[in-house]
Each structure stands twice: as C-alpha cells, then as structure tokens.
C-alpha positions in Angstrom: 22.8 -48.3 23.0 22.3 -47.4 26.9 25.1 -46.3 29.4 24.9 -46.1 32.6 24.5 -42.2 33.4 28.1 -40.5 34.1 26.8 -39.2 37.5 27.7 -43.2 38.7 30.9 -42.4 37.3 31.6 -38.8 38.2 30.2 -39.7 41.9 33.1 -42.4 42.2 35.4 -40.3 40.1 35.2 -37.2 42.3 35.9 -39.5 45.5 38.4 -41.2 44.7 41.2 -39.8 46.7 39.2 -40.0 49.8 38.7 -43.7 49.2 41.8 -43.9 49.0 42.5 -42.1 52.4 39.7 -43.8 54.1 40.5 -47.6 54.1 44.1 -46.5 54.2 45.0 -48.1 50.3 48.6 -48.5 48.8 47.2 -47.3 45.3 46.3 -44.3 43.4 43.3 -43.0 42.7 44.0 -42.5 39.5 44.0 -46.8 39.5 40.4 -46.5 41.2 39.3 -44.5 38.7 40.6 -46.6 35.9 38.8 -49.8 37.7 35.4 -48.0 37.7 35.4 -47.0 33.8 36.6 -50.5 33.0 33.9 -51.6 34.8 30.8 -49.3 33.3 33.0 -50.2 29.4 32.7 -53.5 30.4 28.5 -53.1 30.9 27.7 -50.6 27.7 26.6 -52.9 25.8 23.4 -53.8 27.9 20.2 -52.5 26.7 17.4 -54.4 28.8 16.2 -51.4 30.9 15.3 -53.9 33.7 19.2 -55.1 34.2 20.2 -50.8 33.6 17.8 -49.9 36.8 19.3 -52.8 38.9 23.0 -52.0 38.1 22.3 -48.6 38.5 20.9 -49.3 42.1 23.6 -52.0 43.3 26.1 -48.8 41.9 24.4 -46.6 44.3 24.2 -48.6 46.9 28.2 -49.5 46.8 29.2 -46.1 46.6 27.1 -45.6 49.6 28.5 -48.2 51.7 31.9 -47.5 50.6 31.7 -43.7 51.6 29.8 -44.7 55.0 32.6 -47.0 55.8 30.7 -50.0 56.1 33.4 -51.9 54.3 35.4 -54.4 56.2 38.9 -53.0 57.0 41.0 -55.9 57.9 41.6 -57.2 54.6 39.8 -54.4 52.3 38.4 -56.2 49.1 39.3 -53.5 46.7 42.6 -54.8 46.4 41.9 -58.4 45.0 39.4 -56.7 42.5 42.7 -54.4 41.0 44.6 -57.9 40.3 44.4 -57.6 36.6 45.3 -54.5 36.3 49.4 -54.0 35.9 50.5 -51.4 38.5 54.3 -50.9 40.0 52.1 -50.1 43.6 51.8 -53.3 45.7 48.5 -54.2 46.4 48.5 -56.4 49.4 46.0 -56.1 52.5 47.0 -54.3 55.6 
C-alpha cells in the first residue's frame, strides 16, 4: 500500500498556527491539522503511482498558495471544507 510521504503532512502540520493567523480563522489549528490527516486517511488506499505523483503535486502546490497568500480573503474557503467536522468554534466567514 502507498501513502503519501509524511513531509505533505509534516509541511501542513508544522504551519498550522500561522495559517491560522494569516487569513485571520476562528479555529484551531489543532482542527487544521485533524482536516489534513483525514484527508491523506481518506487517499491511503490509492496505489496507481500516476494518481500518487499528481496528488502529491496539487498538495504542493496548495500548501504553496496557501503560505503565499494567494487565497482569497473575503470569504476564506477553509471554513466550508471543516463543516463535517463537530467543533464548539464557529466557523463562519469574516
């Protein structure tokens, strides 16, 4: 079984706070953290190194833009993807 390599996580993981900071969130980053793990648990079970390179490429790439604030700020996206997860913290745009 391939994984994605834990540097995609650990670059995220280590971050996390100042994404927080950055685009101004009402959430932990504990709760992005959690998001990001679910996320690379949720694509484990892919083996096709084709579909690993691309993920691992569109991973880059978002980590990227997130830390280069090239995200919109208005109404931050991040929030809408946390929806499923149960959290006492509001998550409502600015």
């Amino acid at each position: 079984m391939l994984f994605l390599p834990l540097d995609s996580l650990r670059s995220f993981d280590e971050q996390a706070p100042e994404i927080v900071s950055i685009y101004a969130l009402h959430i932990p980053p504990s709760l992005i953290r959690l998001k990001i793990r679910q996320d690379i648990e949720r694509n484990k079970h892919i083996d096709n190194l084709a579909i690993i390179n691309f993920m691992l490429l569109k991973n880059q790439q978002e980590y990227q833009e997130t830390m280069n604030c090239w995200k919109q700020e208005v109404c931050h996206p991040t929030p809408l993807a946390f929806k499923g997860i149960s959290t006492p913290a509001e998550l409502n745009c600015r």
